[in-house]
C-alpha positions as CSV (number, residue, x, y, z in Angstrom):
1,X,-121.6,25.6,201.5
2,X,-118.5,27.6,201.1
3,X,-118.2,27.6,205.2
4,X,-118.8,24.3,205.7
5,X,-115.7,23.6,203.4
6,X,-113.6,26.0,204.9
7,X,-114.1,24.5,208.4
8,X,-113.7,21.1,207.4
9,X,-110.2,22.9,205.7
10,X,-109.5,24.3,209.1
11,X,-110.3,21.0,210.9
12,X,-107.9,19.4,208.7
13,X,-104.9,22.4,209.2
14,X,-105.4,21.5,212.7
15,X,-105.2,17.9,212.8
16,X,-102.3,18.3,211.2
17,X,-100.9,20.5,213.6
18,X,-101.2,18.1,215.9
19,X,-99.5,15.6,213.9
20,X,-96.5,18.2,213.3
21,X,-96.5,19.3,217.3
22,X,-96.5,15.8,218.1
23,X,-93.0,15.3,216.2
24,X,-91.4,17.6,217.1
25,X,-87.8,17.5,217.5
26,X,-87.9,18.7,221.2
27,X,-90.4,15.8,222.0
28,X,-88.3,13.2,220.3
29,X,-85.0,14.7,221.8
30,X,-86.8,13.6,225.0
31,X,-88.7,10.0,223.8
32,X,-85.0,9.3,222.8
33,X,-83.8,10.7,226.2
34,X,-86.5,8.9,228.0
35,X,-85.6,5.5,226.0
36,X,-82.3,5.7,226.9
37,X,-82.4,6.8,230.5
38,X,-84.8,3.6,230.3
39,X,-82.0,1.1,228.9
40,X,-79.6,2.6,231.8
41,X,-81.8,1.2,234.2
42,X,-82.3,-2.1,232.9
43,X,-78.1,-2.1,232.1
44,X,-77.7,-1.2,236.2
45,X,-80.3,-4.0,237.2
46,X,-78.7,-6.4,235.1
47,X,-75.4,-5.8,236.6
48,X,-76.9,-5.6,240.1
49,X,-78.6,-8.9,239.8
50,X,-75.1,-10.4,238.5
51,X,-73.6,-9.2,241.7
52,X,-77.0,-10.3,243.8
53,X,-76.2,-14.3,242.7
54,X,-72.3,-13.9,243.5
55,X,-70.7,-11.7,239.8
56,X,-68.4,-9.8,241.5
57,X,-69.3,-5.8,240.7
58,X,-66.8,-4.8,238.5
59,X,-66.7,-8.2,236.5
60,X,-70.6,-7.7,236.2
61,X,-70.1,-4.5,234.7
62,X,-67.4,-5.5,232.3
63,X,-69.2,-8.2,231.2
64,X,-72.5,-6.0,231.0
65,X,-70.8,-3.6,228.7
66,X,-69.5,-6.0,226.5
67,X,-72.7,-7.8,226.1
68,X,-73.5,-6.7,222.1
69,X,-70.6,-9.2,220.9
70,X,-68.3,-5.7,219.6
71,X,-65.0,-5.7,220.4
72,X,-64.5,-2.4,222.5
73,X,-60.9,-0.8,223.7
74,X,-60.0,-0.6,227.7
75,X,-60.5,3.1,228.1
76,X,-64.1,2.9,226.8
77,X,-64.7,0.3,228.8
78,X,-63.5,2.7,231.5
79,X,-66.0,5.4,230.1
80,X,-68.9,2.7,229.9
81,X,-68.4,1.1,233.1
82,X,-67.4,4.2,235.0
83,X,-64.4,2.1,236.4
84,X,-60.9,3.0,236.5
85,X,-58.3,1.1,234.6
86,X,-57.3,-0.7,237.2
87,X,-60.3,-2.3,237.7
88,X,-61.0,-2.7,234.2
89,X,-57.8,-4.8,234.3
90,X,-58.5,-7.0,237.2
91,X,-62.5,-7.7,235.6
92,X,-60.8,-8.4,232.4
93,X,-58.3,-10.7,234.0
94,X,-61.2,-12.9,235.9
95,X,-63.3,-13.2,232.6
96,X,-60.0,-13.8,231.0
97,X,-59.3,-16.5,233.4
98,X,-62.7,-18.1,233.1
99,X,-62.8,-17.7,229.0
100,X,-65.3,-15.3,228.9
101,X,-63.7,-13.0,226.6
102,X,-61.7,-13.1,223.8
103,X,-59.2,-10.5,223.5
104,X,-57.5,-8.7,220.0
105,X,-53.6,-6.6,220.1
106,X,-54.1,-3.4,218.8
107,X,-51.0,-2.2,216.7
108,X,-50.4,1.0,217.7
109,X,-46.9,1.9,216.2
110,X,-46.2,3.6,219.4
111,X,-44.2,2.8,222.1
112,X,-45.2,1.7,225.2
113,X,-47.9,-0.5,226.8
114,X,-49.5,-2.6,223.9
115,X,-53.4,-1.7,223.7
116,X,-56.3,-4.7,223.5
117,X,-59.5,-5.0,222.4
118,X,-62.2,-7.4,224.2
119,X,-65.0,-8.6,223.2
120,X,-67.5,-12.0,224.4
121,X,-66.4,-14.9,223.6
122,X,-70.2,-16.5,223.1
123,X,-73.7,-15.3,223.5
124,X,-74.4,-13.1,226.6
125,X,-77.2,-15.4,227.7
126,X,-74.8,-18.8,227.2
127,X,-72.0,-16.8,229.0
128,X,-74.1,-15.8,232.1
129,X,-75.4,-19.4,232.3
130,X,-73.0,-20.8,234.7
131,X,-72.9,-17.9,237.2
132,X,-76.8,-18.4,237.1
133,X,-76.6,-22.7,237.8
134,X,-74.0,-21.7,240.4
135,X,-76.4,-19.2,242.2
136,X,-79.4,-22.9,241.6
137,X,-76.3,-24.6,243.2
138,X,-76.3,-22.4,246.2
139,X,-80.0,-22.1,246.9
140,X,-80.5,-26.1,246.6
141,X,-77.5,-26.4,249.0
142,X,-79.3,-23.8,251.4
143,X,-82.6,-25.7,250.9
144,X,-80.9,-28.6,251.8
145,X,-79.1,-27.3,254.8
146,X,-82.7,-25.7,256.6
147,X,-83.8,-28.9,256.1
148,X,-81.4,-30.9,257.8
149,X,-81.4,-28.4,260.3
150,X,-84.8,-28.1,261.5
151,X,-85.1,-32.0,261.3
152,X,-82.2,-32.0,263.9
153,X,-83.5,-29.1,265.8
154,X,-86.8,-31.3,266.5
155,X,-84.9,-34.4,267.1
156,X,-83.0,-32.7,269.8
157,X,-86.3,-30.4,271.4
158,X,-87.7,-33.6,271.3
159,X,-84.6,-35.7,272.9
160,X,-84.5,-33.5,275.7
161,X,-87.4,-33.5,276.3
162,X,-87.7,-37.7,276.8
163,X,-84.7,-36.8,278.7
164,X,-86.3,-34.4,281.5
């Protein structure tokens, strides 16, 4: 009797062993690793489907990195975006342009250039709405234009045709 209650003991040791091994930090350094090599990708398709329905690139990513509504300086939207400030400046200057973005002085007692915060100005998904009824716009318009042209392609196969 005495075995059979230090094996179910030893069962129970092991099961939680298992448990234990199963947390362990190394394997949830690498679930979090895993999730966030996961959200890259989504982040990079995202902006690459922006720029597939006419975003331009940079603007994408701008607008990409800005997406959680936080207001977030120029150079870390260099680091995020893994653009230089340059282009940081001519993204922020089209969404600027199109009121996409709302954008905040920072006081910096310094001299110098004065430093800016940016952040949406609206919901991501309301924001991205026009570039998406654009792209609609464009495939409607293409639609239209195969149509008109294959009914004039047969109209002509079939003038010359009569004509011959």
């Amino acid at each position: 009797m005495f075995a059979n209650h230090l094996e179910s003991a030893q069962n129970i040791l092991f099961d939680i062993e298992i448990i234990f091994a199963w947390r362990r930090p190394k394997d949830m350094a690498e679930q979090v690793a895993h999730s966030q090599s996961r959200a890259t990708e989504q982040i990079n398709e995202m902006v690459e489907m922006l720029a597939n329905i006419g975003v331009e690139q940079n603007v994408a990513r701008v607008l990409v990195a800005l997406r959680d509504g936080q207001f977030q300086s120029s150079r870390n939207l260099q680091k995020v975006c893994k653009l230089r400030q340059p282009e940081i400046s001519v993204a922020v200057q089209h969404l600027l342009a199109n009121d996409l973005i709302d954008i905040e002085p920072l006081k910096s007692g310094g001299r110098g250039r004065p430093s800016h915060r940016y952040s949406l100005n609206g919901d991501f998904v309301e924001l991205i709405q026009p570039f998406i009824e654009e792209a609609e716009n464009q495939i409607n318009q293409l639609t239209s234009d195969l149509t008109r042209l294959e009914s004039v392609t047969k109209n002509l196969i079939t003038t010359e045709k009569s004509d011959k």
